[in-house]
C-alpha positions in Angstrom: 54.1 -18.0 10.1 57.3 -19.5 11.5 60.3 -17.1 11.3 62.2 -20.0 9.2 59.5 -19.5 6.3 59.4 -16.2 6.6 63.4 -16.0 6.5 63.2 -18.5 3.4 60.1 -16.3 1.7 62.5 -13.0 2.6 65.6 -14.8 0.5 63.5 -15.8 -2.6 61.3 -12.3 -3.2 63.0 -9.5 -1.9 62.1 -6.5 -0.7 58.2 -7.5 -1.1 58.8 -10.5 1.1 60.6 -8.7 3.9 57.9 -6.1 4.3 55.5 -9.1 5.2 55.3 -9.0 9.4 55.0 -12.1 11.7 51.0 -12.7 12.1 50.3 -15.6 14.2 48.1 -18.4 12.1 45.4 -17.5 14.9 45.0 -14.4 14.1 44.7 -15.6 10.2 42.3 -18.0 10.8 39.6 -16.0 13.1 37.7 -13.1 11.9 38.4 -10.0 13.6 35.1 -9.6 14.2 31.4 -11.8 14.3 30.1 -11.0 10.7 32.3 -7.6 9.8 34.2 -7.4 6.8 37.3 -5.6 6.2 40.1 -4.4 4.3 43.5 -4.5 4.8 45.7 -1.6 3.8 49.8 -1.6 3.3 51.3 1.5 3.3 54.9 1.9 2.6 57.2 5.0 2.7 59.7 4.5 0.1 62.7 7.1 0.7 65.1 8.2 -2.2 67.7 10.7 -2.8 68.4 10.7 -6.4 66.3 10.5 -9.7 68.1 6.8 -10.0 66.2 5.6 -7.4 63.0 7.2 -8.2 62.9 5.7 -11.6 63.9 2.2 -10.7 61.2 2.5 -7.7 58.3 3.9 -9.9 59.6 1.6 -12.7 59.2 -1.5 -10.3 55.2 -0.7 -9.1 54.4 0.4 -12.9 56.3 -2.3 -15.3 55.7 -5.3 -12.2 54.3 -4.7 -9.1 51.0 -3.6 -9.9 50.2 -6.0 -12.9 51.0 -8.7 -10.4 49.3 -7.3 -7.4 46.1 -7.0 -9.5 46.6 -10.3 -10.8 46.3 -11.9 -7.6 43.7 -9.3 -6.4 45.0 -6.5 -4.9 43.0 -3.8 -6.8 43.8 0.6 -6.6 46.8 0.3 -5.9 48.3 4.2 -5.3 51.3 5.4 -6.3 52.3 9.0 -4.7 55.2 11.6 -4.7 55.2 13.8 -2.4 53.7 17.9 -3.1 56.9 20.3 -2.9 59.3 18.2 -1.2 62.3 18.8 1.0 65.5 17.1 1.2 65.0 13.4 0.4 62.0 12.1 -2.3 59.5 10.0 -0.6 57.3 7.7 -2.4 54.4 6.4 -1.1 52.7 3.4 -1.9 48.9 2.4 -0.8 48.3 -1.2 -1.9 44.2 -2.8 -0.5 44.1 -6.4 0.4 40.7 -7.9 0.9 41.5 -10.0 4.1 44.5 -10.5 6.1 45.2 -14.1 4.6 45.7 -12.0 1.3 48.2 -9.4 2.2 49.5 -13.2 4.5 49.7 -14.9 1.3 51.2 -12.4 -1.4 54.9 -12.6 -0.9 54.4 -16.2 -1.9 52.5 -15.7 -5.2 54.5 -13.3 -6.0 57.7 -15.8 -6.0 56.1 -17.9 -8.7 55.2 -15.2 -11.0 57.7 -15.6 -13.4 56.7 -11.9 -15.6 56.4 -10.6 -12.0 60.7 -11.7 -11.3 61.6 -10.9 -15.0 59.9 -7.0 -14.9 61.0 -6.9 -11.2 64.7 -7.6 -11.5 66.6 -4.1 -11.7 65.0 -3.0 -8.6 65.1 -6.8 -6.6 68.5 -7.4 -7.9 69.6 -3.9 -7.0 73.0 -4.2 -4.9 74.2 -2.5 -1.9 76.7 0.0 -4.4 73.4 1.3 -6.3 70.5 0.9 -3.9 67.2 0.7 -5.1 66.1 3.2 -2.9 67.9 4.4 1.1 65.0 2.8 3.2 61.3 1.6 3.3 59.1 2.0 6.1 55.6 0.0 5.9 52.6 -0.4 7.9 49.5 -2.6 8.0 45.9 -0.9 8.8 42.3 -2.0 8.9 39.8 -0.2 8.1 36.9 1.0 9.6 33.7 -0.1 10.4 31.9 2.6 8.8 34.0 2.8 5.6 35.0 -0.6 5.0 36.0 -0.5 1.8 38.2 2.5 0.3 36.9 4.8 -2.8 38.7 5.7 -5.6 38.3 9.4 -6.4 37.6 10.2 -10.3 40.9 9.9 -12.5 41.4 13.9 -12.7 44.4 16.2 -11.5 44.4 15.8 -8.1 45.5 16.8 -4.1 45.7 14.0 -1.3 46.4 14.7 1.9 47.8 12.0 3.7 46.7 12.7 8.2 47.8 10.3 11.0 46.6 10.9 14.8 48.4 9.5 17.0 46.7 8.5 20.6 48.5 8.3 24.2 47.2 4.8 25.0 45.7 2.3 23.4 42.1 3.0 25.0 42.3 6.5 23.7 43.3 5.7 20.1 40.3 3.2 20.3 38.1 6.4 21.3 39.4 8.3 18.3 38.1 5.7 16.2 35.4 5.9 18.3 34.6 9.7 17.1 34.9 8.7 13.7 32.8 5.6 13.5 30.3 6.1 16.2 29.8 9.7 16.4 29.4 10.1 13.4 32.2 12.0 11.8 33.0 10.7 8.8 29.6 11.4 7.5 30.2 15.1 8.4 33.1 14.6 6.4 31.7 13.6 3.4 29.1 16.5 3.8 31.4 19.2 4.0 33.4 18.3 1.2 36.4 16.7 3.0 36.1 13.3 0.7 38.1 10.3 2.5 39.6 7.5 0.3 40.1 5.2 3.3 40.3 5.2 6.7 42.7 2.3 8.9 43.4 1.7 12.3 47.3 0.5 12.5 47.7 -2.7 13.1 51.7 -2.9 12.7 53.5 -0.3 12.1 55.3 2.7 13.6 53.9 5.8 16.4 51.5 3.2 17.2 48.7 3.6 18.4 47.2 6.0 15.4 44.8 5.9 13.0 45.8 6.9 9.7 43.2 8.2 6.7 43.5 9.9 3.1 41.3 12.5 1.5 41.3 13.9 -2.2 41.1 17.3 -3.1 40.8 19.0 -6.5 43.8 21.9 -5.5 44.7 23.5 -2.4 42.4 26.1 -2.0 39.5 23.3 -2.4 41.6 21.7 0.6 41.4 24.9 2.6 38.2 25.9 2.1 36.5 22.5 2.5 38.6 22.2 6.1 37.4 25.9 7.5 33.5 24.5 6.6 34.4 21.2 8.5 36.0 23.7 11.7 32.4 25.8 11.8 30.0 22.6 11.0 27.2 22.4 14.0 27.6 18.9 14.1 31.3 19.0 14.4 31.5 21.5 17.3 28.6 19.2 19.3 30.9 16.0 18.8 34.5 17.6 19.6 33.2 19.5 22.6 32.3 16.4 24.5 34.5 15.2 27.1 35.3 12.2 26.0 35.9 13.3 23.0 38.2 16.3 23.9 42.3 16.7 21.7 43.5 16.5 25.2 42.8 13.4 26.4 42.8 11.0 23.5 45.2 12.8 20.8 48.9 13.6 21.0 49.9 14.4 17.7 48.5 14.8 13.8 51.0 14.3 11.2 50.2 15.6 7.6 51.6 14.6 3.9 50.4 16.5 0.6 50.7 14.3 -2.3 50.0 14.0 -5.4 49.7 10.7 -7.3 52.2 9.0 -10.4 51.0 8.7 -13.6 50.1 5.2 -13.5 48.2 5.4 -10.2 45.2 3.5 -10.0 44.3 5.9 -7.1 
């Protein structure tokens, strides 16, 4: 994408538009990989400090952005506050694109959706005396190789907790994944009662490089208990003791978010 369409894409649909990163058409173009299939997952971080801004954001995904997104097939799209804030709301939104050309090509559709513009006008025509919200942060992720595609939990009250390892180097966030994929920990996961929705390696984004993953819980204490089984699993302390594998030489940090989803979440 040349920066003069992206600039000209950026001017006709907002805040959507802007969110959309450079990708070279190469990168478009090629599979990622010989025969693998993937998702695409955007993940924005919508920050707001009064109940204005909350409305007119949560208004925006429930009234126009999700009707539209599923319209040109973006399916489960999640909606989340965050569980007992501080300070500043966050919102955070998880919207699935099937390939890369999709989440390439959505900005555009979007601009000739003409219920889309008419639903989305208080928060795209929002001005700089009554923001639509203080900032967004977004990243794009791809998931992995052995969960492809993510899983919507059953529509019940429910916990999320939102985890993000961050790696020194690029090698060692490629061995985290590595642990997951390979080594088989996600299917101790799923065994111990630690239920992933997705799983994505960033691809843009900040605190690269990380991998980033959501699980579902029915309350806390399910969360707590379900996470002391996974720390005492066999199979767990026979993968994590390995070298290679070892907190000290491929992960520098883990970052955390409890939320709980909106209403009209589809997740």
């Amino acid at each position: 994408m040349k920066r003069r369409d992206f600039i000209q894409a950026s001017l006709v649909t907002g805040t959507v538009a802007t969110l959309i990163p450079q990708v070279s058409d190469a990168s478009v173009s090629k599979p990622m990989q010989p025969n693998a299939t993937f998702e695409f997952y955007e993940l924005r971080t919508y920050t707001v400090k009064n109940g204005r801004q909350r409305k007119l954001v949560e208004d925006y995904f429930q009234q126009a952005a999700i009707p539209a997104l599923n319209k040109v097939g973006s399916k489960n799209i999640g909606v989340f506050t965050e569980y007992l804030p501080q300070g500043f709301t966050k919102l955070i939104v998880l919207i699935p694109y099937a390939s890369l050309t999709d989440f390439m090509e959505v900005a555009q559709k979007l601009a000739k959706d003409t219920a889309y513009l008419q639903a989305a006008a208080p928060y795209l025509n929002a001005t700089a005396t009554e923001p639509a919200y203080e900032r967004i942060e977004s990243s794009l992720f791809k998931s992995f190789a052995q969960m492809p595609a993510l899983e919507v939990p059953e529509k019940k009250p429910r916990l999320f907790e939102l985890r993000r390892y961050e790696s020194p180097g690029e090698v060692t966030g490629k061995k985290k994944i590595e642990m997951f994929n390979d080594a088989g920990e996600i299917a101790i996961f799923k065994r111990v009662g630690l239920t992933p929705v997705f799983f994505g390696e960033a691809v843009i984004g900040s605190h690269l490089p990380n991998l980033t993953y959501m699980l579902v819980f029915d309350n806390m204490e399910e969360h707590d208990q379900n996470w002391k089984k996974f720390g005492s699993d066999p199979e767990w302390k026979k993968i994590s003791t390995r070298p290679e594998y070892s907190d000290e030489k491929i992960l520098s940090g883990i970052t955390r978010t409890f939320l709980v989803p909106a209403a009209f979440s589809q997740i």
